[in-house]
N, C-alpha and C positions, 0 to 999 in steps of 0.2 A: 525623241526628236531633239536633235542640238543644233547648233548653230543658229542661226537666225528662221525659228518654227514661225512666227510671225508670217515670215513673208511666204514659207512655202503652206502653212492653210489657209492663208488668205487666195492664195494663184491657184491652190489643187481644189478645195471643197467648192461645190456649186451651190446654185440655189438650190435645194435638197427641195422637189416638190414632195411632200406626204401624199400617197397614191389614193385612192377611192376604193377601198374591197368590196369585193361582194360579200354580202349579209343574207340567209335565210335564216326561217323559221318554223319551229317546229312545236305543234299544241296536239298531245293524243285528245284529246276527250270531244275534238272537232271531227266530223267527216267528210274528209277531202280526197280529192284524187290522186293517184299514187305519184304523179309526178310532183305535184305542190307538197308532197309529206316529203319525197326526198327535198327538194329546195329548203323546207324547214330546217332539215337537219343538219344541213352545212352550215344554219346560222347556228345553231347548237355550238358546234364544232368551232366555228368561229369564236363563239365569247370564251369557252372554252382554255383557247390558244392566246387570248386576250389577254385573258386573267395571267396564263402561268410566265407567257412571256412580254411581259408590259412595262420591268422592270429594264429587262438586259435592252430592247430597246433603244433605251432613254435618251443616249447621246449617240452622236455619230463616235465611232472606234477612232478613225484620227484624231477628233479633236480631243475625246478622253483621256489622251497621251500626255496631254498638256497639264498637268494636276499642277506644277508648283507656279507660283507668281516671278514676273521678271526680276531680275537679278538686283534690279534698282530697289525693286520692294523685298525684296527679302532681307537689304541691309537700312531699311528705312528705320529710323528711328521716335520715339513717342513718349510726351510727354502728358504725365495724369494730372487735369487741368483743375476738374473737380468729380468726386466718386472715384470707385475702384470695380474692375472687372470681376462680374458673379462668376458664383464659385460653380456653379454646374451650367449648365447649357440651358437657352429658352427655345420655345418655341420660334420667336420671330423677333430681331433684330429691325427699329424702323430707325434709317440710316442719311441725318444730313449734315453736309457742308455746308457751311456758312464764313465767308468770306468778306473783310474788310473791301471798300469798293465807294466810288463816286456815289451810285448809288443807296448806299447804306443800308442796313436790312432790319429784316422785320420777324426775326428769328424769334424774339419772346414772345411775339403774339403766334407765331407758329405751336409754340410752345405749349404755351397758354389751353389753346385752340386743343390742342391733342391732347393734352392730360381732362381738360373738361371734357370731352369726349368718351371719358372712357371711366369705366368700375373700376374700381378697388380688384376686383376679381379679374378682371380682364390686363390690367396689368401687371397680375402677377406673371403672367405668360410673356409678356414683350421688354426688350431693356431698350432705352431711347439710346442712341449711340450720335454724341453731337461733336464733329471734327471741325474749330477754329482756325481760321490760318488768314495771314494778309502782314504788312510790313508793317505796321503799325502797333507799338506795345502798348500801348497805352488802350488802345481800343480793345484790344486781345484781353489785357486785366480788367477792364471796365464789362465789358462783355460776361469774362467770367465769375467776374462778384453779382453782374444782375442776377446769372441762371442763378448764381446758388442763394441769394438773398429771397426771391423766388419759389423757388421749386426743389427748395433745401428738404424737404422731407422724401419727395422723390429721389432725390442722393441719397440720403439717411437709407431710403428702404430696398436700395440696390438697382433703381429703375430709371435712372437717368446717368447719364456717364461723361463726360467733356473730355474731348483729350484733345493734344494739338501734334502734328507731327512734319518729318522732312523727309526727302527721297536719298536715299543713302548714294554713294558712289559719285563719280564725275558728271557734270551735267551733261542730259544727253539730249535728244528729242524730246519731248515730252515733258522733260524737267523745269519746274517750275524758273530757275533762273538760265533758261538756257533761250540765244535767239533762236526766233524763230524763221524761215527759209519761205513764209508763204504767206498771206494776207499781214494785213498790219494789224490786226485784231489777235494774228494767231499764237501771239508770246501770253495774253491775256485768256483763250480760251484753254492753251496748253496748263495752266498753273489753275484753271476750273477743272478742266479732268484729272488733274494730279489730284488737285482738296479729295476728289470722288475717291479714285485711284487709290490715297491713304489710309481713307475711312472705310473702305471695301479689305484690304489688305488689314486690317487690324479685327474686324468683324468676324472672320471666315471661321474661327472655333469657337464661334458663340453663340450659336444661333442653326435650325433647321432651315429657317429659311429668312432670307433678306430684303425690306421695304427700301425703295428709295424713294426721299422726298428731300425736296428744297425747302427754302427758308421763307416760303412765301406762300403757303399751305392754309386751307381751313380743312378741318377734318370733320365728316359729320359724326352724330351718335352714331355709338357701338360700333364704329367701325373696324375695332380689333375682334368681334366678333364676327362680322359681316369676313374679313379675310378668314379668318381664321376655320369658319365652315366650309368655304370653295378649298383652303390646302387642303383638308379632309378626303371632303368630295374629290380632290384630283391626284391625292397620294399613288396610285397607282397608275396612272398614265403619263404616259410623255409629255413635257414642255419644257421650256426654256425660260420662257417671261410669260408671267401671269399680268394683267392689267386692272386697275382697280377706278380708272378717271380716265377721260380724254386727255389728259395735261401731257406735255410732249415730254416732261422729267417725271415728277412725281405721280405715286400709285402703282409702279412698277416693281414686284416682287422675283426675285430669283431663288435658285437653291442656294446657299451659304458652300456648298462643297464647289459650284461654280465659281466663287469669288477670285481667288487667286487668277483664273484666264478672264473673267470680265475687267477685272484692274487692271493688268498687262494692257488690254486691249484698250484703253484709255489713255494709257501712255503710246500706243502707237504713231509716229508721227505722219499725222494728219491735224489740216486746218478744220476738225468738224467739232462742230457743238456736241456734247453727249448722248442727245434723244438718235441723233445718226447713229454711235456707235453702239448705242442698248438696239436698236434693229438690225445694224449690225449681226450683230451677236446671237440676235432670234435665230438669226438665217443661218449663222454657224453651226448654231445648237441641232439645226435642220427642224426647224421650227419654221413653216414657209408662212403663216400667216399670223397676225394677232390674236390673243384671247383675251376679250375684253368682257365685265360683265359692267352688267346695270342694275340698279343705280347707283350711278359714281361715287365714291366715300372719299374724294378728295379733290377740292376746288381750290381756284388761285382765289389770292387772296384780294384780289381788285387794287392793291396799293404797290405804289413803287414801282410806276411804270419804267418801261427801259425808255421810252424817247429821251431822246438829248446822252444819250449815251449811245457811239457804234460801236462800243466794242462789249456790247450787253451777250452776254454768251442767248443765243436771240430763240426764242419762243418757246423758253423754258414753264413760263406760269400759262403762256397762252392755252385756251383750250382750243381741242380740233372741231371743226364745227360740227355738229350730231347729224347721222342722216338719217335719225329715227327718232323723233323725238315728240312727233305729235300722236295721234290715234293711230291704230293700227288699220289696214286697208284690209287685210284676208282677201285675198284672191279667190274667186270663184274655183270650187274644187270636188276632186271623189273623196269620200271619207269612209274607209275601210277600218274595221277591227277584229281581230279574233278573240276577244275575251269574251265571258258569258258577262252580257247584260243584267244587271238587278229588275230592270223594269222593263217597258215598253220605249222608254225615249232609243232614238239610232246614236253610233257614235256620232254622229252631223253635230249633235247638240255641243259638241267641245270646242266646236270651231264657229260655230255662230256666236258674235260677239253679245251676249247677252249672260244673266245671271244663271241659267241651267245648267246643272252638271250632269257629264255621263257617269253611271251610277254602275261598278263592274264587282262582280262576286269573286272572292280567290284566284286572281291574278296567280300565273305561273312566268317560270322564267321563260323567255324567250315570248310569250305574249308583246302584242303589238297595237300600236293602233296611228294608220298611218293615213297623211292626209296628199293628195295627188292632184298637183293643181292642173287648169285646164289649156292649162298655157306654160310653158318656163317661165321662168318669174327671177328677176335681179333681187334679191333677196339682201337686206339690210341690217334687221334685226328679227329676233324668233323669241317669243316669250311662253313659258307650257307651266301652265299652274294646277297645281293638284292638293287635294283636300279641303274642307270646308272651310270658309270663313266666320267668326275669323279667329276660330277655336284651331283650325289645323289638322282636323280630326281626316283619317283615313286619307295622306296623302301617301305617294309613292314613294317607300322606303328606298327603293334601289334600282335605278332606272337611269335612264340616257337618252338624248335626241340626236338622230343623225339628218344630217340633209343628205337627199339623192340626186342623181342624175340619169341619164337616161329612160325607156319607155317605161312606165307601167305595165308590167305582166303578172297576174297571178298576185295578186295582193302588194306588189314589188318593185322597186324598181331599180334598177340593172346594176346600179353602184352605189354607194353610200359610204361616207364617211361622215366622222366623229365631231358633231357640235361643241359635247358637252355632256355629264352627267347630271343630273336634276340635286343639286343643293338643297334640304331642307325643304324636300317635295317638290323645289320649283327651279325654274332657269329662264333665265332673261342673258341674251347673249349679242354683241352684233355680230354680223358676218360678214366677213372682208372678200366673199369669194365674188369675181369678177365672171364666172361664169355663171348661165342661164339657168337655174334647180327645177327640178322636175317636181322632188318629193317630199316630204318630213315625215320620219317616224321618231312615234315616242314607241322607245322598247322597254321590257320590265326585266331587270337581271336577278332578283332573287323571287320564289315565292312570297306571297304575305295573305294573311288573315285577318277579316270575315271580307272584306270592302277593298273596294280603291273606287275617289269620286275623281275622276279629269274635269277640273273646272273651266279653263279655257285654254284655249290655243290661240296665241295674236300674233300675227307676220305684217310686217314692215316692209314693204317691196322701195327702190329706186326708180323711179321715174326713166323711161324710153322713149326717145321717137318714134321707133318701129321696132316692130315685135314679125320678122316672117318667120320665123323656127315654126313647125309645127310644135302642137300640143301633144303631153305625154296623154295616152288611149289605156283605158280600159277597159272597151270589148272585147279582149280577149282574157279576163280576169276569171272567168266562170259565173257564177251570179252576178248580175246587177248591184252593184255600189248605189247607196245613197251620195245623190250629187246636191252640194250643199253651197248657197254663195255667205257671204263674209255674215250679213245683216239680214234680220227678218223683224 
């Protein structure tokens, strides 16, 4: 692509909806009727196809065209403020700008904040990558004699890094000293995406994958290990932006091989704050919705409000309000499984909010155990917890949650698509879909031995005026499901 690629994938790519597949399932050692054994098997077939093609996937083909960064960053220039660039590559690059400003900032307690947060072990894996920038020299040298009188051993051991840098070429859009053509904030917001812009553009061969966070961050414990199990868990499927907080900037992870088109796309000129153009860029990636997990491992830091400032690049530390944040409701529902039972309890018991677990012998792949509520249901957050407390003993080595849509038939329902894989036996996820769900299955994708305990299942619904849709049916499933409400 030459010329001006910007403008022709931003007019040609759409919102790329991700489609719903149909999923069956297939378990010999059950006996079912010949039509339900074939329906199994096209789920077979489906993970199958999953697995081999979940790589080539990934991006949309136009915009993977786009590999190098704008022409402004390719001749940007960098100065090493304090530390020097590791010599091999990390795992995760956590990536902020910090900015002289009316405001003033609060970057060493960010600091601070992050390095307590974290092992000795846990930061051998991550290098902090901190970009300076604002007119002010004096503030720029002050700044970086704190980090390093500070957090000088974090230097010393390769895991914090300072640099400061410029956008090479004649000022254009986007360019920190260039006017700007549109709000009066927007010469101010243009030289905030630039700082991003720099520090993304210096980052991109250091790192597998990229945190972004501002300068006004609490991090909780272990939170390098909390991300670092979801890239795991998600290495082999599509996305674009992973989500770690509510916060409209930070906790936002991307692939590092994406860097070069998200910087560009920061320089684009538009009046928008950054949180616009990282959703942006979801929706390029053909990423239609958020993936967000809980609970959040990075909060604002409650100081240094923006009031009395308009031209605060605006609701960068705010968090978004939670629409799941208290108990869970469980909708009244069918609770279907095909796995062999250990006991007498039904799978009902995983979805009744109480301490009992379903207790299942030698899970196989393609095993399921799916719940069908009796009503569509605006669905919020989905939370599926597996293995003992609070030892962890016999959860789900390898497994995933999908929600459905359409009727219930035959253990099933019509379509489903991709939650989420189970993290560390469990997933707590929100759900952005605006449509009415019919179903949740939890699937198993690998064998495992002697056990699997599903300890609960908790749904989060959204609040409705009116519900007329009928309810997804299970009389026509074959046996009688156990119908189960939320609480007993």
């Amino acid at each position: 692509m030459r010329g001006r690629p910007w403008g022709c994938v931003i007019a040609a790519v759409p919102l790329v909806v991700l489609s719903f597949l149909l999923q069956e399932n297939e378990e010999e050692h059950l006996t079912e009727n010949p039509s339900l054994q074939e329906e199994k098997k096209k789920m077979l077939w489906r993970l199958n196809q999953e697995q081999l093609g979940s790589e080539s996937r990934d991006h949309l083909a136009a915009f993977k065209d786009m590999r190098e960064a704008a022409p402004v960053l390719q001749q940007a220039t960098y100065r090493l403020l304090a530390g020097s660039p590791p010599q091999g590559r990390r795992l995760l690059v956590a990536g902020i700008a910090s900015e002289w400003g009316p405001r003033g900032t609060y970057l060493l307690d960010t600091l601070r904040s992050l390095f307590q947060a974290s092992s000795e072990a846990e930061l051998d894996n991550v290098l902090v990558l901190v970009h300076l920038s604002g007119g002010d020299p004096a503030w720029l040298g002050q700044t970086t004699a704190n980090i390093s009188g500070l957090f000088g051993r974090h230097i010393e051991a390769g895991r914090l890094l300072v640099i400061g840098g410029g956008l090479g070429g004649a000022p254009g859009p986007g360019h920190p000293g260039s006017p700007s053509r549109g709000s009066a904030c927007g010469a101010r917001w243009a030289g905030h995406r630039a700082s991003y812009a720099l520090l993304m553009n210096f980052a991109h061969n250091l790192s597998e994958y990229f945190l972004v966070m501002g300068d006004r961050v609490r991090c909780s414990p272990e939170f390098i290990s909390s991300v670092s199990r979801v890239l795991w868990a998600w290495r082999a499927l599509p996305w674009a932006v992973l989500e770690f907080s509510g916060l409209r900037l930070s906790g936002k992870v991307v692939h590092a091989g994406d860097l070069g088109r998200l910087a560009s796309l920061l320089l684009f000129p538009a009046d928008l704050p950054i949180p616009s153009l990282l959703s942006e860029f979801r929706l390029l990636l053909a990423q239609d919705a958020p993936i967000r997990f809980n609970p959040a491992v990075f909060h604002g830091s409650g100081r240094g409000s923006a009031a009395g400032d308009p031209c605060a690049p605006p609701g960068e530390e705010e968090e978004e309000e939670e629409e799941a944040s208290g108990e869970p409701d469980n909708p009244a529902a069918t609770v279907l499984s095909d796995m062999m039972a250990a006991g007498s309890a039904p799978p009902q018991v995983a979805y009744v909010l109480n301490k009992e677990c379903y207790s299942v012998l030698s899970p196989v792949r393609g095993n399921y155990l799916a719940v069908a509520w009796d009503r569509p249901q605006r669905v919020a957050r989905v939370a599926v917890l597996t293995g003992s407390e609070p030892h962890g003993l016999h959860l789900l080595h390898q497994g995933r949650v999908e929600l459905g849509l359409g009727p219930w038939v035959a253990g099933h329902c019509g379509r489903h698509s991709l939650l989420g894989p189970l993290v560390a036996g469990r997933l707590d996820q929100a759900v952005f879909s605006e449509a009415r769900l019919s179903c949740l299955r939890l699937l198993v994708l690998m064998p495992q031995e002697p056990w699997l305990l599903v300890r609960q299942i908790r749904v989060w619904t959204r609040p409705e005026e009116a519900d007329t849709e009928p309810a997804a049916s299970g009389e026509d499933a074959g046996p009688a499901p156990t119908r189960s409400a939320a609480r007993q």
